[in-house]
MIMAR-193772 format. One record per residue (C-alpha): residue number from 0; residue in one letter; x, y, z. Coordinates in steps of 0.001 Angstrom, whole numbers, m for minus. Layout:
REM MIMAR-193772
+--------+--------+---------+---------+---------+
! drenlo ! vexvex !       X !       Y !       Z !
+--------+--------+---------+---------+---------+
!    NUM !      A !       X !       Y !       Z !
...
+--------+--------+---------+---------+---------+
END
This chain:
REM MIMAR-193772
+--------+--------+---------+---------+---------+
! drenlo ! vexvex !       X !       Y !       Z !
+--------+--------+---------+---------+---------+
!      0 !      X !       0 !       0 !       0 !
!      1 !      X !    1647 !    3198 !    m955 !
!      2 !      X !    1672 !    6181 !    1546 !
!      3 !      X !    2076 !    8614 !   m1081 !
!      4 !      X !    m364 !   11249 !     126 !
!      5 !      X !    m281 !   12458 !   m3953 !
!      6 !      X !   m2544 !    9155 !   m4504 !
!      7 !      X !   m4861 !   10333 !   m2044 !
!      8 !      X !   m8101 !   12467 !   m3758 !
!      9 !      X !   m8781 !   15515 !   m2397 !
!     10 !      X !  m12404 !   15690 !   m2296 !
!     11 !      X !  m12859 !   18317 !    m245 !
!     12 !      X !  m10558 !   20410 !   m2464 !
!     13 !      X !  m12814 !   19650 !   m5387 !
!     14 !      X !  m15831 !   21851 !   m7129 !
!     15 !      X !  m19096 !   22712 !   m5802 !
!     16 !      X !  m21818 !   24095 !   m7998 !
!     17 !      X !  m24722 !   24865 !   m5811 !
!     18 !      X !  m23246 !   28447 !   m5931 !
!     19 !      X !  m23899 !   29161 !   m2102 !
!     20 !      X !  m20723 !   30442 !    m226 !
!     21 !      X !  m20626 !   29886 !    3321 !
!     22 !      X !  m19629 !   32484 !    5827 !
!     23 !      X !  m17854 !   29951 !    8830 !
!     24 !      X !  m16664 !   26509 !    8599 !
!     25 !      X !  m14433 !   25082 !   10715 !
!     26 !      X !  m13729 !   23043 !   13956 !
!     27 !      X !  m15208 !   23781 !   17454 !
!     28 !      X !  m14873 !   22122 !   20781 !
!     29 !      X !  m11691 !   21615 !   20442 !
!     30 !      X !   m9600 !   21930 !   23991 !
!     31 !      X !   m5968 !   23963 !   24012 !
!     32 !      X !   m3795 !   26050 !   26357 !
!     33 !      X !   m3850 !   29791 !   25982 !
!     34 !      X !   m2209 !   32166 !   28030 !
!     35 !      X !   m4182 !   35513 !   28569 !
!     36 !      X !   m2895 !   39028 !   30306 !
!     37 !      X !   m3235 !   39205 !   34128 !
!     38 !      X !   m2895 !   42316 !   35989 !
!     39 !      X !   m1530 !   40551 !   39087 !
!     40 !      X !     937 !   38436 !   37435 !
!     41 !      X !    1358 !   39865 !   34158 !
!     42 !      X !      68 !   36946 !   32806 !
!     43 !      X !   m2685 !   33639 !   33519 !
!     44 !      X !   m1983 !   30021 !   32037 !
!     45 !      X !   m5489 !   28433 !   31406 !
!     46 !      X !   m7589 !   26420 !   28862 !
!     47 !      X !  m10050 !   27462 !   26242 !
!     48 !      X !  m12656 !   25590 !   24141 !
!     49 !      X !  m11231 !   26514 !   20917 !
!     50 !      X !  m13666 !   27109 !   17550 !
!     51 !      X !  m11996 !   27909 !   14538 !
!     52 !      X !  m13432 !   28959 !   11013 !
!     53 !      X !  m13075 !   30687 !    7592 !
!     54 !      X !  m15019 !   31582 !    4853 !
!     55 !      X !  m15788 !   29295 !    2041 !
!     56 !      X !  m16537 !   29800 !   m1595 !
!     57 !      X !  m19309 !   29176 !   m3500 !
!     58 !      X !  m17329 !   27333 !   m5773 !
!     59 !      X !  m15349 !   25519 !   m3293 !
!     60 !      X !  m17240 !   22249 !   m2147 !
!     61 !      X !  m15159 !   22372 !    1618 !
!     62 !      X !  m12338 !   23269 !    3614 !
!     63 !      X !   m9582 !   21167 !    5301 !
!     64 !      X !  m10072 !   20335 !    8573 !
!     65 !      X !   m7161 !   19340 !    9918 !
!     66 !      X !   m5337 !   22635 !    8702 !
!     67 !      X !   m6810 !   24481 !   11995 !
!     68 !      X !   m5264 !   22233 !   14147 !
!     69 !      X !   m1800 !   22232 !   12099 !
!     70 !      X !   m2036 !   26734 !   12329 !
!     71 !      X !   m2987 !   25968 !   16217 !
!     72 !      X !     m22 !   23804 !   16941 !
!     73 !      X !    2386 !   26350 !   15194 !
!     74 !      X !    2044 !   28630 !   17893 !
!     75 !      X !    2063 !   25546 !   20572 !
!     76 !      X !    1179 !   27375 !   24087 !
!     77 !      X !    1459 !   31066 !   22768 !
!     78 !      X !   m1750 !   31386 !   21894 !
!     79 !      X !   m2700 !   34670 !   23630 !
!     80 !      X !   m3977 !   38561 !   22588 !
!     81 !      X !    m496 !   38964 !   21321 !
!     82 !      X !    m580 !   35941 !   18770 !
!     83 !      X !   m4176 !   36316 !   17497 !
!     84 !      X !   m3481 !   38416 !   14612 !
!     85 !      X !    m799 !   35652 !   13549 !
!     86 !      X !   m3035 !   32910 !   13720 !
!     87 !      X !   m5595 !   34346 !   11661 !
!     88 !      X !   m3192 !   35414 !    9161 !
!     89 !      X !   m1812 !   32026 !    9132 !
!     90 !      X !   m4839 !   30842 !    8846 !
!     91 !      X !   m6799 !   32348 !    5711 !
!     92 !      X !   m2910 !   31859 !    4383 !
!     93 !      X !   m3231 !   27867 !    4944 !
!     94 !      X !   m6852 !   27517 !    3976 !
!     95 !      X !   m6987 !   30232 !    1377 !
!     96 !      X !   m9543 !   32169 !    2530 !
!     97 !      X !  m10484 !   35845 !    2577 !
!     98 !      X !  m11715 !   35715 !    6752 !
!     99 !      X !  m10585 !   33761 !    9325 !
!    100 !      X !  m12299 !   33943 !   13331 !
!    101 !      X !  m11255 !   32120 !   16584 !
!    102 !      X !  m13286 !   32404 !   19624 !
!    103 !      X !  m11489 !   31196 !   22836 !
!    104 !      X !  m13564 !   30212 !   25394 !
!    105 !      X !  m12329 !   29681 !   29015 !
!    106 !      X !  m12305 !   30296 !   32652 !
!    107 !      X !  m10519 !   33374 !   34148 !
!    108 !      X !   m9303 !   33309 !   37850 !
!    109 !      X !   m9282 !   36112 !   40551 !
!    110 !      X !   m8000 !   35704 !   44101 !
!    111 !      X !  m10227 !   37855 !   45994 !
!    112 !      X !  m10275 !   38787 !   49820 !
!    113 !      X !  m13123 !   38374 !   51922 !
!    114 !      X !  m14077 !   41956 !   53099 !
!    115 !      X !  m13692 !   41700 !   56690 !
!    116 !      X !  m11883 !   38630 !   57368 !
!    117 !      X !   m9578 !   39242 !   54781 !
!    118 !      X !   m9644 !   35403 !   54138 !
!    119 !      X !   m8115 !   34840 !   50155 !
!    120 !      X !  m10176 !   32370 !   48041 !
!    121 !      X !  m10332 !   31877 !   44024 !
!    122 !      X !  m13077 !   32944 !   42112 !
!    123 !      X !  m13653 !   31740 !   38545 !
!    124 !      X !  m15218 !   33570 !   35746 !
!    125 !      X !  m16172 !   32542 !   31965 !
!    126 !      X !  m14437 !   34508 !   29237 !
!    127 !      X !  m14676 !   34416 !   25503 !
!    128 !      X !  m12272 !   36424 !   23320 !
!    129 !      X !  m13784 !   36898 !   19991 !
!    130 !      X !  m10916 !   37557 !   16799 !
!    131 !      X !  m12254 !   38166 !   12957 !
!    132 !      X !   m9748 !   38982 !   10521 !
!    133 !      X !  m10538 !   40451 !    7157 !
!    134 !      X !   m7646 !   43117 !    5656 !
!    135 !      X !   m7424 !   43808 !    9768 !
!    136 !      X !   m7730 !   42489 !   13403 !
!    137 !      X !  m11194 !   43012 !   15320 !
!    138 !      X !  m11270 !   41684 !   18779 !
!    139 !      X !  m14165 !   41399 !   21792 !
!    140 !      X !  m14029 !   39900 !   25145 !
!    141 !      X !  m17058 !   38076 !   26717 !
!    142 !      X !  m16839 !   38097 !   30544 !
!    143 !      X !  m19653 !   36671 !   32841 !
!    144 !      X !  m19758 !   38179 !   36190 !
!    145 !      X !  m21933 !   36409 !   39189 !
!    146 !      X !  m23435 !   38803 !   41335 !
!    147 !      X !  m25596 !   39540 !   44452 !
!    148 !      X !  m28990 !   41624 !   44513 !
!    149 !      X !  m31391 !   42542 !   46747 !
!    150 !      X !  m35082 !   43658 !   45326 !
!    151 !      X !  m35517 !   47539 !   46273 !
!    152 !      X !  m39497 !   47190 !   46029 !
!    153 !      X !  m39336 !   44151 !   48198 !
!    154 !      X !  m37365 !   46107 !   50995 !
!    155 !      X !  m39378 !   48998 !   50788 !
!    156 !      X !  m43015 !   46835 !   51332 !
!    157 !      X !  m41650 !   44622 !   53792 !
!    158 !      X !  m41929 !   44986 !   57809 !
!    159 !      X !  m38206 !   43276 !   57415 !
!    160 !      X !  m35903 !   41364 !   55275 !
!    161 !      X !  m36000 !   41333 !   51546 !
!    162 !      X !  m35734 !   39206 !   48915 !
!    163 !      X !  m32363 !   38987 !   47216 !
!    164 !      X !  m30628 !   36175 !   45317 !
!    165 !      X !  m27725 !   35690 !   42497 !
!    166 !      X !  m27697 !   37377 !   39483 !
!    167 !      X !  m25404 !   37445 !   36599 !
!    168 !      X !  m23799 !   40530 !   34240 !
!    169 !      X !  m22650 !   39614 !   30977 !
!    170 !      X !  m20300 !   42665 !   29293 !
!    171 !      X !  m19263 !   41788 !   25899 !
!    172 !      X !  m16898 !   44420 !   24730 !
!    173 !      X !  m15416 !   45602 !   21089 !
!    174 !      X !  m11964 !   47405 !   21947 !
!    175 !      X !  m10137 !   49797 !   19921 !
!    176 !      X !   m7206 !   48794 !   22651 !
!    177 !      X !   m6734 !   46583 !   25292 !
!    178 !      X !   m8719 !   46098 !   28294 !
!    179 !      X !   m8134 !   44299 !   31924 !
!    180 !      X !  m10582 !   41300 !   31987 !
!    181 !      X !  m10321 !   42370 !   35924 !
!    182 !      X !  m11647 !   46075 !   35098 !
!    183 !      X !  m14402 !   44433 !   33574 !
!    184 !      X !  m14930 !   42411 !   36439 !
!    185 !      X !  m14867 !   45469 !   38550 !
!    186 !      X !  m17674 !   47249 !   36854 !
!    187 !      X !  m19966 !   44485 !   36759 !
!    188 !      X !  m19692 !   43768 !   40748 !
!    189 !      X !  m19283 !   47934 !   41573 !
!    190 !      X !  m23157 !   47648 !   39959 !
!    191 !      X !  m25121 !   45260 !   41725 !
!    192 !      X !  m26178 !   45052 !   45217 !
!    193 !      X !  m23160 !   43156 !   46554 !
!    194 !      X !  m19479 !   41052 !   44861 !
!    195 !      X !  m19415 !   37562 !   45243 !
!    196 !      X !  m17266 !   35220 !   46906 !
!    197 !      X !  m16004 !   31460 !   47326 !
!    198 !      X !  m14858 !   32029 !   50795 !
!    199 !      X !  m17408 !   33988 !   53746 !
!    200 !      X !  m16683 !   33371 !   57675 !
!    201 !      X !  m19583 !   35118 !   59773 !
!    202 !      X !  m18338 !   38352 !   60227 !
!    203 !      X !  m17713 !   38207 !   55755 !
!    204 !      X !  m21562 !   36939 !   55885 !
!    205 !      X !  m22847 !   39323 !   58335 !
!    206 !      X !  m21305 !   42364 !   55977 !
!    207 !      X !  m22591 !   40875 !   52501 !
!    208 !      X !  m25893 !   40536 !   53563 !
!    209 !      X !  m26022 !   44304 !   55339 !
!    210 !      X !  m23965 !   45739 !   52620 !
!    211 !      X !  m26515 !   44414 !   50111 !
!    212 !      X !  m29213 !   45278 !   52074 !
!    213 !      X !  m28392 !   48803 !   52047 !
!    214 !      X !  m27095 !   48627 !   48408 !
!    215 !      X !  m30555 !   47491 !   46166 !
!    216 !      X !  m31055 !   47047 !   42636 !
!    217 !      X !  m33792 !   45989 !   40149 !
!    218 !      X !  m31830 !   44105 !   37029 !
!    219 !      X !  m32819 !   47556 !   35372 !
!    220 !      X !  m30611 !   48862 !   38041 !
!    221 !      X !  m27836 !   46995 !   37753 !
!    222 !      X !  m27458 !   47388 !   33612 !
!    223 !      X !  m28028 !   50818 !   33862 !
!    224 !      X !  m25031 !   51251 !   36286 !
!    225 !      X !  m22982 !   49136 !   34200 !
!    226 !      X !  m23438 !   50930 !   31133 !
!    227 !      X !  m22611 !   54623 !   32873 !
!    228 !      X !  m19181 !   53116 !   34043 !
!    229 !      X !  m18259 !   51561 !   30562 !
!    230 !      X !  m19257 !   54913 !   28846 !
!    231 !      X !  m16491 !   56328 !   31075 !
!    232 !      X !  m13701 !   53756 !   30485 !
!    233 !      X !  m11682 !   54574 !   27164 !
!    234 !      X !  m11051 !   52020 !   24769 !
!    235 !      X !  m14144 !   50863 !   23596 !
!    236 !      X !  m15567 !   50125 !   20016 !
!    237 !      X !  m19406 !   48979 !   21113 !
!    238 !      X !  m20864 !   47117 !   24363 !
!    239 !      X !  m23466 !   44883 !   25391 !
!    240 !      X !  m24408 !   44794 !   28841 !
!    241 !      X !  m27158 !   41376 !   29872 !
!    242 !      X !  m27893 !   41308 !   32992 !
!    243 !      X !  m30117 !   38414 !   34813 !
!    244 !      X !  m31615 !   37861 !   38379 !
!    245 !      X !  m32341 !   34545 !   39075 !
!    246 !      X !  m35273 !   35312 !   40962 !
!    247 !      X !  m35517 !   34124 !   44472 !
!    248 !      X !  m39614 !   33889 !   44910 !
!    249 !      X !  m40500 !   34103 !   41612 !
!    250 !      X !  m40666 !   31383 !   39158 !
!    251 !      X !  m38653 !   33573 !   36256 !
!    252 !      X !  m36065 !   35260 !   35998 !
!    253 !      X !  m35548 !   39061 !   35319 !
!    254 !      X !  m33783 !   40088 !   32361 !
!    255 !      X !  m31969 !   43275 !   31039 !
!    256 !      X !  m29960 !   44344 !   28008 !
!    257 !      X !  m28278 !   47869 !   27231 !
!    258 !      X !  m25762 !   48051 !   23976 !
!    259 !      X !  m23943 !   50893 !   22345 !
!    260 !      X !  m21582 !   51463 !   19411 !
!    261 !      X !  m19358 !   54550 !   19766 !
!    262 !      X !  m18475 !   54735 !   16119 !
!    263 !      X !  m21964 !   55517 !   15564 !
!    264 !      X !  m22488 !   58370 !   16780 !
+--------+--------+---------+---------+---------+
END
């Protein structure tokens, strides 16, 4: 048997005449070390959930598979912000396309102090970084903030206590330069009712619970605060702010979305 890959057919390399390009094809799923910029220690080691694609031709019937992988593996464990204009270059280079996008998707860690006991504990929050090349670089980061919130209405009508419970803040962000994953962190939990945390003792409880207390927000609340304290950080190309409360005596959540463009206006 001859392991000339010249005897091989290329199938996928071969005609297509249903004349309907296709905007992404690629891989997805696929798991691989990145390394992404840390304020604390310059820089974080973690994992992403990797998909890959390019455009396709109408007259092309597909696109090589394993030619993702190959680019990937070129740049071994420096994929990071730094290398993403590479790999998509690389990329629409190997598979002979005119666009190429990655979106790395992965969990981003945060030692954080409890506020009075000053007890350190790792919290974990879900990134994406979003690339598209075509002629030039676009990138977005995806970060996914869990949050506290206490109901203002519910305080206000009650002889005590109020309803609160976890919410979440999803910023996605288009950036004209870079921006701290942490500073986006920090505007999501400076808006809601209270930060979270992995670690409490009594006297950590005891302050949450007060702090949020005198701190409430409706979801409308919370998005609204976000979205004043991103139109004051520089940097930015467009936002979207989501913002859910996973409602503690109600059988639905609440739900709120702000998003802005600054090139439009």
């Amino acid at each position: 048997m001859s392991n000339d890959r010249t005897q091989l057919k290329d199938i996928q390399g071969g005609p297509d005449f249903r004349k309907l390009p296709i905007q992404k094809v690629g891989i997805r799923h696929i798991r691989y070390p990145i390394t992404v910029r840390d304020k604390s220690h310059e820089k974080q080691n973690t994992v992403a959930s990797v998909t890959f694609s390019v455009n396709l031709p109408h007259s092309d019937r597909g696109t090589h598979m394993s030619r993702f992988v190959e680019v990937l593996d070129r740049f071994k464990n420096e994929v990071s912000y730094h290398t993403l204009d590479a790999i998509l270059v690389e990329t629409a280079r190997t598979l002979q396309a005119e666009e190429a996008h990655i979106e790395l998707a992965f969990p981003f860690f945060l030692r954080k102090q409890a506020p009075i006991s000053g007890l350190e504990s790792t919290m974990s929050y879900d990134c994406v970084i979003y690339a598209d090349y075509r002629d030039r670089l676009e990138i977005a980061t995806r970060v996914e903030v869990p949050v506290h919130t206490l109901c203002p209405c519910s305080k206000e009508i009650s002889q005590y206590s109020a309803h609160n419970q976890r919410g979440t803040v999803v910023i996605t962000v288009g950036m004209t330069r870079f921006i701290w994953i942490e500073d986006l962190i920090e505007v999501a939990e400076d808006a809601a009712s209270s930060p979270l945390y992995a670690l409490l003792k009594r006297e950590d409880e005891k302050f949450v619970t007060e702090r949020a207390y005198e701190n409430p927000r409706f979801v409308e609340d919370v998005v609204r605060e976000v979205a004043l304290r991103l139109d004051r950080l520089p940097g930015l190309r467009f936002y979207t702010i989501e913002v859910e409360n996973f409602e503690s005596i109600h059988n639905h959540s609440a739900y709120a979305v702000i998003s802005k463009r600054f090139d439009e206006e």
